[in-house]
Every structure is written in C-alpha cells, then in structure tokens.
C-alpha positions as CSV (number, residue, x, y, z in Angstrom):
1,X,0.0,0.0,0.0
2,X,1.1,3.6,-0.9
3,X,2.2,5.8,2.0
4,X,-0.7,7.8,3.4
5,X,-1.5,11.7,1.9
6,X,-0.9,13.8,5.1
7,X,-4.2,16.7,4.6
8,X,-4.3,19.7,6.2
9,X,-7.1,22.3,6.0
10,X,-6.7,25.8,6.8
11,X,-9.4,28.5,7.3
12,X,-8.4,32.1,8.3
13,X,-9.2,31.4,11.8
14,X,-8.3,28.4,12.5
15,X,-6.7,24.8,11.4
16,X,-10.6,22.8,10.3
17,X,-8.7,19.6,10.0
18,X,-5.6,17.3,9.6
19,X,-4.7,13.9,9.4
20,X,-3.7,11.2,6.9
21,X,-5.6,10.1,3.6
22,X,-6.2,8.0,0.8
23,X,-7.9,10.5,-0.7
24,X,-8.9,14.1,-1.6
25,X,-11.2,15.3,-4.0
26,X,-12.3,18.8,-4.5
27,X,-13.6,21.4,-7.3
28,X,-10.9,23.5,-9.3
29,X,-12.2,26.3,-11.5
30,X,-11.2,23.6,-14.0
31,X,-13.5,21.0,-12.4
32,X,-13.3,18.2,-9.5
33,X,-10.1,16.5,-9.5
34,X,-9.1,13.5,-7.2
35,X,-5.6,13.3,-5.1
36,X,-3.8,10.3,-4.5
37,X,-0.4,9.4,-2.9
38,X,2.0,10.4,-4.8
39,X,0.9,12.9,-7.2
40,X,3.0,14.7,-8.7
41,X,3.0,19.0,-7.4
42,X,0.4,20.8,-8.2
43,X,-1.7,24.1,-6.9
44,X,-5.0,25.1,-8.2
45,X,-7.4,27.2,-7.3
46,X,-10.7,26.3,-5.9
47,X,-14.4,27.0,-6.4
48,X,-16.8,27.1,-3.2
49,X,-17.3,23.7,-2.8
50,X,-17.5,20.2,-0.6
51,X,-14.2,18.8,-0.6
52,X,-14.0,15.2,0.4
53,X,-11.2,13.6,2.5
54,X,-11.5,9.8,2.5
55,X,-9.1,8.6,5.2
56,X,-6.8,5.5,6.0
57,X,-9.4,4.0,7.8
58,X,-11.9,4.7,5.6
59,X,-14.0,7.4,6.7
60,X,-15.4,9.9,4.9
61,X,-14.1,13.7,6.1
62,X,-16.6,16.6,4.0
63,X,-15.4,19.8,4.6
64,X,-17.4,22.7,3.0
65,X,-14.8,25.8,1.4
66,X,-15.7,28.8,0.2
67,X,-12.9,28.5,-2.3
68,X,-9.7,29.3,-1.7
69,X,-6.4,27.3,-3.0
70,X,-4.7,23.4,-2.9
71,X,-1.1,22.8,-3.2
72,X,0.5,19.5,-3.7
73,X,4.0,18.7,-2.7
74,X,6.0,15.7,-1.3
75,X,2.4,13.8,-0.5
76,X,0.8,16.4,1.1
77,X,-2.2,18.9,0.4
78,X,-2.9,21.7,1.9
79,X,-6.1,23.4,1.6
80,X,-6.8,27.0,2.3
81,X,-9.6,28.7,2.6
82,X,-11.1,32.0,4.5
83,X,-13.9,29.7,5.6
84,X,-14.3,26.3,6.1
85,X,-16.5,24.2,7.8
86,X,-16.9,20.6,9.2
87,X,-19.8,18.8,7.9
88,X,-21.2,18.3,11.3
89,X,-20.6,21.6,11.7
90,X,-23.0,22.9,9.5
91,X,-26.8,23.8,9.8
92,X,-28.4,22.9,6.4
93,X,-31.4,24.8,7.5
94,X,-29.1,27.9,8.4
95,X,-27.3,27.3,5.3
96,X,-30.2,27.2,3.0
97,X,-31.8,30.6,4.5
98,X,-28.7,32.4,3.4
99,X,-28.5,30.8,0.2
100,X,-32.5,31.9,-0.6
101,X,-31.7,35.2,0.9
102,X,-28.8,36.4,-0.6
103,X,-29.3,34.6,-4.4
104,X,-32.3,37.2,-4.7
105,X,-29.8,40.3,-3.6
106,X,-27.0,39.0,-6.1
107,X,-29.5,38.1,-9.0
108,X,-31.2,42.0,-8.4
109,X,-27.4,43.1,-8.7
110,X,-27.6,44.6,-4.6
111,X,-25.4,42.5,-2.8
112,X,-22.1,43.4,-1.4
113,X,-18.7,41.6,-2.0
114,X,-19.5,40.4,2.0
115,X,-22.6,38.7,1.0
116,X,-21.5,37.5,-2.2
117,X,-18.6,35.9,-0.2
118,X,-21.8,34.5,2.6
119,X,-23.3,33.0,-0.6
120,X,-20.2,30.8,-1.7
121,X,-19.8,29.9,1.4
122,X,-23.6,28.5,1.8
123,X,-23.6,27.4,-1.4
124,X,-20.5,25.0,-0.3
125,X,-22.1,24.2,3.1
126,X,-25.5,22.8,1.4
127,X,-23.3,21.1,-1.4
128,X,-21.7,19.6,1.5
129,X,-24.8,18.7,3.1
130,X,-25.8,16.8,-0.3
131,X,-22.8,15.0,-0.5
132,X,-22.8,13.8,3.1
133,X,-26.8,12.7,2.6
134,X,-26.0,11.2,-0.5
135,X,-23.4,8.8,0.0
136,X,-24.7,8.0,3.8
137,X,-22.3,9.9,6.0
C-alpha cells in the first residue's frame, strides 16, 4: 500500500482539520479532481465547494470551502480557505436561508462583495450537506 496523503485544511481562523488520507477530491475552477499518494505537485485554485477527504481507515471527512487554494508537494495537500467548515458543523437549515436570501440580492445586482462571499460559502455548506446525505455519511 502507498504511503498515506498527510491533509491539512486551513481556514483564516483556525486549522478545520488534519490527518492522513487515501484521498482528496475537490472542485478547481477547472472541475473536480481527485488526489492520491503520490501525485506529482500541483496548486489550483478552488471553487466554493465540498471537498471530500476519505481517510486510512476509511472514513469519509466533508469539509465545506468557500474557495480558496490546494497545493500538492512531497504527499501532502494543503487546503486553504477563508472559511471552512466541518460537515457536522453545518446547519443545512441555516445554510439554506442564506443561500435563498442572498441569491435574490446577487440576481437583483444589490449584494455586497461580503454577502456574495456569505453565498459561496452556503452554497458550499449545502453542497456539502448533499454530498454527506447522498453517500450515507
């Protein structure tokens, strides 16, 4: 077996999580794109979105960004973000009521770059929430 991916994911205020992997897979700007050990260096820029972490003992990690970047070196990713939040740490309900509320100020043109940032972020978080349901988190 391949050596482990050792993970780390940063938010401005704080380290969300770290430990080792088999896997990582998150959304670039160019689309999702899946990490395993030993990939070669890489950094790419990310879209608000549910990044999964499976680890060695197979469980499954979702982590909600609100973009931010991943860099690849030497078998381990980092992922940086301004926000970033735990599955379990996430209200769907929350999430959803920000989503509803802002998407109407953004699509009438009156939102400010601080809400459009609230938006990506609980776009992510339901995305998240979807992933999680989905494949029985």
């Amino acid at each position: 077996m391949a050596d482990p991916i050792n993970v780390e994911v940063v938010a401005a205020d704080r380290r969300v999580w770290e430990g080792k992997a088999s896997n990582v897979i998150v959304r670039t700007t160019e689309g999702d794109i899946g990490i395993l050990a030993g990939h070669e260096p890489l950094m790419v820029a990310l879209v608000p979105c549910a990044a999964e972490i499976v680890t060695v003992d197979g469980k499954r990690e979702i982590i909600a960004v609100d973009g931010g970047f991943m860099a690849v070196v030497d078998n381990k990713v980092n992922l940086v973000a301004q926000k970033a939040s735990l599955f379990d740490e996430i209200s769907s309900d929350e999430a959803q009521r920000e989503y509803d509320q802002l998407s109407v100020k953004h699509a009438a043109g009156e939102a400010t770059d601080d809400e459009v940032h609230r938006l990506h972020l609980a776009e992510a978080q339901l995305k998240a929430a979807a992933k999680s349901n989905k494949k029985g988190h």
